[in-house]
Every structure is written in structure tokens, then in C-alpha cells.
N, CA and C of each residue as an Amber inpcrd file, in Angstrom:
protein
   288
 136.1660000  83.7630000 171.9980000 135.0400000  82.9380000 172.3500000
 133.7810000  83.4800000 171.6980000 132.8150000  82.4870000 171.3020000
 131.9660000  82.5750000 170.6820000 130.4760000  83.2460000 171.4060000
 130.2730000  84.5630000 171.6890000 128.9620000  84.3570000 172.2930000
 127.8030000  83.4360000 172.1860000 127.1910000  83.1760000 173.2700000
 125.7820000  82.5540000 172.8330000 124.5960000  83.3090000 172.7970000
 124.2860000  83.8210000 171.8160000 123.2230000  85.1970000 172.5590000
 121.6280000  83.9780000 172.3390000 121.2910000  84.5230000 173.6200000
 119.6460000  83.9770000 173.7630000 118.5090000  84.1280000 172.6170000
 117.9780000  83.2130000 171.7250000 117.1700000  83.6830000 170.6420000
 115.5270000  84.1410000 171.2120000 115.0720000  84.9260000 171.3820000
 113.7490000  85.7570000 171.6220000 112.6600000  85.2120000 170.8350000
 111.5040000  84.6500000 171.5470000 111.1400000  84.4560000 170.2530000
 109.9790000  85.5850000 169.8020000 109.8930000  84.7330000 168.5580000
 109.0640000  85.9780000 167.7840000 107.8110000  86.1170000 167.8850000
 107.6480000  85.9780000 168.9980000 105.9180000  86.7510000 169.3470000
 106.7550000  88.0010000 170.7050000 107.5720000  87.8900000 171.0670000
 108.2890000  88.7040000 172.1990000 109.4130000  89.3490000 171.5620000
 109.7670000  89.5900000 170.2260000 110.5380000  90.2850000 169.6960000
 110.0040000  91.4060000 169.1340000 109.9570000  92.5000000 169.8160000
 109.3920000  94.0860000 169.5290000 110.3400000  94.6030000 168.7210000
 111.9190000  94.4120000 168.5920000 112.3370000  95.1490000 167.8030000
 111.4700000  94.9970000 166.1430000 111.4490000  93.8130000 165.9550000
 111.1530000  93.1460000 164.9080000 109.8680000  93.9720000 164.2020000
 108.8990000  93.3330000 165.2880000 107.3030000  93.7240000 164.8440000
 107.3890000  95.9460000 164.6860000 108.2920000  96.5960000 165.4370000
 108.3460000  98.2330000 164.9750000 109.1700000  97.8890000 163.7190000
 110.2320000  97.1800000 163.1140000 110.7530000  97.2220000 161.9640000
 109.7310000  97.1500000 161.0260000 109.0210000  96.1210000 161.5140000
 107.5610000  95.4380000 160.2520000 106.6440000  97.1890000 160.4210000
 106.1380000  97.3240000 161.2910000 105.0140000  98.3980000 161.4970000
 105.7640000  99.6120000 160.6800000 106.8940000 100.0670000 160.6650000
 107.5840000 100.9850000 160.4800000 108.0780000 100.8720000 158.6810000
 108.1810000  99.5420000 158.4280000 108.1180000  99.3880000 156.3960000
 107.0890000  99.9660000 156.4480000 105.5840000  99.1220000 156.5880000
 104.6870000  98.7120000 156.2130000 103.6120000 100.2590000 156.0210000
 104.2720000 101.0990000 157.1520000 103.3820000 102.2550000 157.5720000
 103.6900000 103.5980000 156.3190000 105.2530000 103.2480000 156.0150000
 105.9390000 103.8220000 155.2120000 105.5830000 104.2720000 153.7110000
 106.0490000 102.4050000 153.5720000 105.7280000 102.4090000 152.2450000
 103.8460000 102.4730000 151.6910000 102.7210000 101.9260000 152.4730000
 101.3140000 102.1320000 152.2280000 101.0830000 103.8020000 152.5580000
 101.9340000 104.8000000 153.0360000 101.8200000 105.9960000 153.0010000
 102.1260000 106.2790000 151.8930000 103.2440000 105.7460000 151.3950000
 103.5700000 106.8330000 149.9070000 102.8250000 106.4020000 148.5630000
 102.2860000 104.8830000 148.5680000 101.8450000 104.1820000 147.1760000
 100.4380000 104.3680000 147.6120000  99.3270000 104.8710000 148.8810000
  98.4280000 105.7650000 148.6610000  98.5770000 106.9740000 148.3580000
  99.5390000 107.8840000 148.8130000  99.6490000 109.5050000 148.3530000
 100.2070000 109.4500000 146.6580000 100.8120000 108.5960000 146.1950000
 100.7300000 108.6380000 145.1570000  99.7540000 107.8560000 144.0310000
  99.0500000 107.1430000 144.8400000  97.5550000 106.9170000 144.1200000
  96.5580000 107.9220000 144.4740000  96.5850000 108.5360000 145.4500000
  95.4240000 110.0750000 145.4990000  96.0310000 111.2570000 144.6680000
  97.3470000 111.2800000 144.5290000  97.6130000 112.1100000 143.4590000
  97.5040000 111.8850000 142.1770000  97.5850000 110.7040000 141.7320000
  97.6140000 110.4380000 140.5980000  95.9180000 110.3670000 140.2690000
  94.7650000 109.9560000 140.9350000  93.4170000 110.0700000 141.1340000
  93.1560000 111.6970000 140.8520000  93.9060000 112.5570000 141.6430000
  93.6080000 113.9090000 141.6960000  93.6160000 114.4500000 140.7940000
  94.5710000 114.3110000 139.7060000  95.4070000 114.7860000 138.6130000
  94.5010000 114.2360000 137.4670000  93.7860000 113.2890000 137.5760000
  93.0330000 112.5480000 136.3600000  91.6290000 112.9150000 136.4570000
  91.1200000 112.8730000 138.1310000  89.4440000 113.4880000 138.1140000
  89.1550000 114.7670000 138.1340000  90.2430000 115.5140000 138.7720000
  89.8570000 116.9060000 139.4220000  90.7800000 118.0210000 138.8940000
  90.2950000 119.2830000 138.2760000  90.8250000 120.3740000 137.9490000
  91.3970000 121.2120000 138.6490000  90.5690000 121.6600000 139.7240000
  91.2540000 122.5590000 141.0200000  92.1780000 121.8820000 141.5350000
  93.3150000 122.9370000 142.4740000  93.8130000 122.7970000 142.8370000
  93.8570000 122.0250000 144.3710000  92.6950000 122.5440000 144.8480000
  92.1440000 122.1610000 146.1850000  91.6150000 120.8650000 146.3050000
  90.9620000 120.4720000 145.4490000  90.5950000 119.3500000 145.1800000
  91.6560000 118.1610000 145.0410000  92.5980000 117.9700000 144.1060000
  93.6490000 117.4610000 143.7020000  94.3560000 117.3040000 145.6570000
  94.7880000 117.9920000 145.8780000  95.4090000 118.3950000 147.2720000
  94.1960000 117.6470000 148.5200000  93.5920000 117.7940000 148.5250000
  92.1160000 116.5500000 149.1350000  92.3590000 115.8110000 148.9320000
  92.3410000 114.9910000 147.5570000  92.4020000 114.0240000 147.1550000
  94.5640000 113.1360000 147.4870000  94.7770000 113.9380000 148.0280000
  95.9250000 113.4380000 147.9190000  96.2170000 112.7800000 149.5800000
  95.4490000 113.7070000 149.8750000  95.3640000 113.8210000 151.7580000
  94.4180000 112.6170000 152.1500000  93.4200000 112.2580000 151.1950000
  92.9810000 111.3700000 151.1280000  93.1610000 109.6820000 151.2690000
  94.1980000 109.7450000 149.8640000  94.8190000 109.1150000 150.0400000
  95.5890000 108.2350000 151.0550000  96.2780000 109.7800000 151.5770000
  97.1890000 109.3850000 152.6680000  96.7670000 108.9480000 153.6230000
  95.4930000 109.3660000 154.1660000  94.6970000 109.0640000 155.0680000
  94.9220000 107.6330000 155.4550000  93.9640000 107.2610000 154.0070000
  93.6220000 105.6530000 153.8860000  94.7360000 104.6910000 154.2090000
  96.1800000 105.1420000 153.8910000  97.7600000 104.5170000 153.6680000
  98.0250000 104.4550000 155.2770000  97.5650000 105.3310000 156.0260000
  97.6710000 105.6390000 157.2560000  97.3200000 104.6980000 158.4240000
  95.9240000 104.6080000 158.2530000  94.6030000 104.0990000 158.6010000
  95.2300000 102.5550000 158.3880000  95.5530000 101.6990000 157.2450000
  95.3920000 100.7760000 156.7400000  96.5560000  99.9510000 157.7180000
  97.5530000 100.9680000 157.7360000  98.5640000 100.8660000 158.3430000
  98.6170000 100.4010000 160.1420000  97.9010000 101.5370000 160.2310000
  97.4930000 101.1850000 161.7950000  96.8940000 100.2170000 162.3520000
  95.5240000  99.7740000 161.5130000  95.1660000  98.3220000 161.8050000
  95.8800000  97.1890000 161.4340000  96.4200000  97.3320000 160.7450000
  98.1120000  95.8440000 160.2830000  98.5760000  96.0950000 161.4760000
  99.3690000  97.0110000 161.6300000 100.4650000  97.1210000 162.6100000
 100.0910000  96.9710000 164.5940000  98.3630000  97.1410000 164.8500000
  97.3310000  96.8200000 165.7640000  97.5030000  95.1290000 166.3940000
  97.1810000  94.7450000 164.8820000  96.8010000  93.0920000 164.9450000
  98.6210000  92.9400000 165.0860000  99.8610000  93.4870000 164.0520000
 101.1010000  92.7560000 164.5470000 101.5240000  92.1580000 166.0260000
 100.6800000  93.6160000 166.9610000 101.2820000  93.7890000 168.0120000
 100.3510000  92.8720000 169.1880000  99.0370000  93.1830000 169.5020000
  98.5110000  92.6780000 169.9670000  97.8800000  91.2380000 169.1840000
  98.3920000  90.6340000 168.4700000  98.0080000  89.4560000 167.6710000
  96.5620000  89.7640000 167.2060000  96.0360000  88.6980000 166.2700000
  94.5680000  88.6330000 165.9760000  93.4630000  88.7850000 166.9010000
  92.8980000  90.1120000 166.5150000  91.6120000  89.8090000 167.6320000
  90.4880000  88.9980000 167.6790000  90.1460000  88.5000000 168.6740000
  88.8760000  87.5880000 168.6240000  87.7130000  87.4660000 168.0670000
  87.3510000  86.7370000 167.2970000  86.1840000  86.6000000 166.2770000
  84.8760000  86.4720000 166.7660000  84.5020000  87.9600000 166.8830000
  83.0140000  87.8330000 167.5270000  81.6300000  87.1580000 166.9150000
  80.9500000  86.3350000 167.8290000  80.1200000  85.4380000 167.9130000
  79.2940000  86.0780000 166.8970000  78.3500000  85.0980000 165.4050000
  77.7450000  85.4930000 164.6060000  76.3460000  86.2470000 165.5450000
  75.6580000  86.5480000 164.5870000  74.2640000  87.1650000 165.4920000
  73.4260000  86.1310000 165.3130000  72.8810000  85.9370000 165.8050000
  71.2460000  84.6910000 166.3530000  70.1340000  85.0530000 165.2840000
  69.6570000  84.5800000 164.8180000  68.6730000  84.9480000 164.1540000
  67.4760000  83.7170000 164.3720000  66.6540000  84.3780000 164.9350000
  65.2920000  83.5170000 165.6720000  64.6780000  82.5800000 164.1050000
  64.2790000  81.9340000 164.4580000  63.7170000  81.2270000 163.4740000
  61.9950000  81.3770000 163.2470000  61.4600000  82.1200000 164.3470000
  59.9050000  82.6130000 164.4180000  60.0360000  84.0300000 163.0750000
  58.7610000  83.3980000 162.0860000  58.3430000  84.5440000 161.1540000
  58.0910000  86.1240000 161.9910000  58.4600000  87.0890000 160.6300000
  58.4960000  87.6220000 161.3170000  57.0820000  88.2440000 161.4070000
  56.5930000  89.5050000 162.4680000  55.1170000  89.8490000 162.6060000
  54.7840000  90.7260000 161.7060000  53.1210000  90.4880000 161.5740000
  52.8430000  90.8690000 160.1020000  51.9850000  92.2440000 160.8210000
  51.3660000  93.1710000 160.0290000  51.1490000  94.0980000 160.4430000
  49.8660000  93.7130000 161.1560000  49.9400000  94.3110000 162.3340000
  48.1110000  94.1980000 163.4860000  48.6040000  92.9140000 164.1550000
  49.3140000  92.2900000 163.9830000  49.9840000  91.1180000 165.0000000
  50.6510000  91.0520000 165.8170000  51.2810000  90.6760000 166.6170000
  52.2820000  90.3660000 167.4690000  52.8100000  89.5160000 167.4890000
């Protein structure tokens, strides 16, 4: 007999969205560490530097990662209201 397994859907499928977070975190870790190395290797002589620059990198691959994988989970966050900008000139000096 054929199971029927229940389809989940995909806003409630967590395996899914850690598969996605878990490429995504992966691979933007290694194609920044190997763009801060390859940066390192072309701007910088020291050793220390090069090695910064690589950590750097990774940082960013990291970082970039975390906010993708933020919005996967908790969906898009809400688009905060532009700012107001009064339409009165503004005051000139000795005025109010």
C-alpha cells in the first residue's frame, strides 16, 4: 500500500528553509574568503594584513548570510513608514 504522506506547506517546512540557510551560509562563506584572499594577495604584502583581509571577507559571507537566512525564516520584514518632511522653509538664522 501506497502511503499518503501529508504535504507541509512551504512557509511551515523548516526542514527546507535550514537546507536553504545551510547552502546559502556555506557557499557565501567560502566565495567571500576566497575573494578576501584573493583581495589580500593583490593589495597587501604582509602577512597580517592578507590574513585580515581574508577574515574580512569571511565576515561579510557571514553577515550576508545571516540576514538572507533572518528574512527566510521569519519572512520579509515590514517596510517602515517613509519620514515626513514638513513642507515649512526652513529657519534662517535670528528667526524662528
Amino acid at each position: 500500500m501506497a502511503e499518503n504522506k501529508e504535504l507541509v506547506p512551504e512557509k511551515y517546512d523548516v526542514n527546507a528553509k535550514w537546507d536553504a540557510c545551510l547552502d546559502l551560509t556555506v557557499r557565501r562563506f567560502v566565495y567571500s574568503s576566497f575573494a578576501g584572499a584573493f583581495g589580500g594577495l593583490l593589495f597587501f604584502r604582509s602577512p597580517v594584513t592578507r590574513w585580515a583581509s581574508l577574515a574580512f571577507g569571511a565576515g561579510i559571507g557571514i553577515g550576508s548570510a545571516y540576514t538572507d537566512c533572518s528574512h527566510i525564516f521569519n519572512g520579509n520584514p515590514a517596510k517602515s513608514a517613509p519620514l515626513k518632511v514638513d513642507d515649512a522653509p526652513a529657519p534662517v538664522d535670528g528667526q524662528e
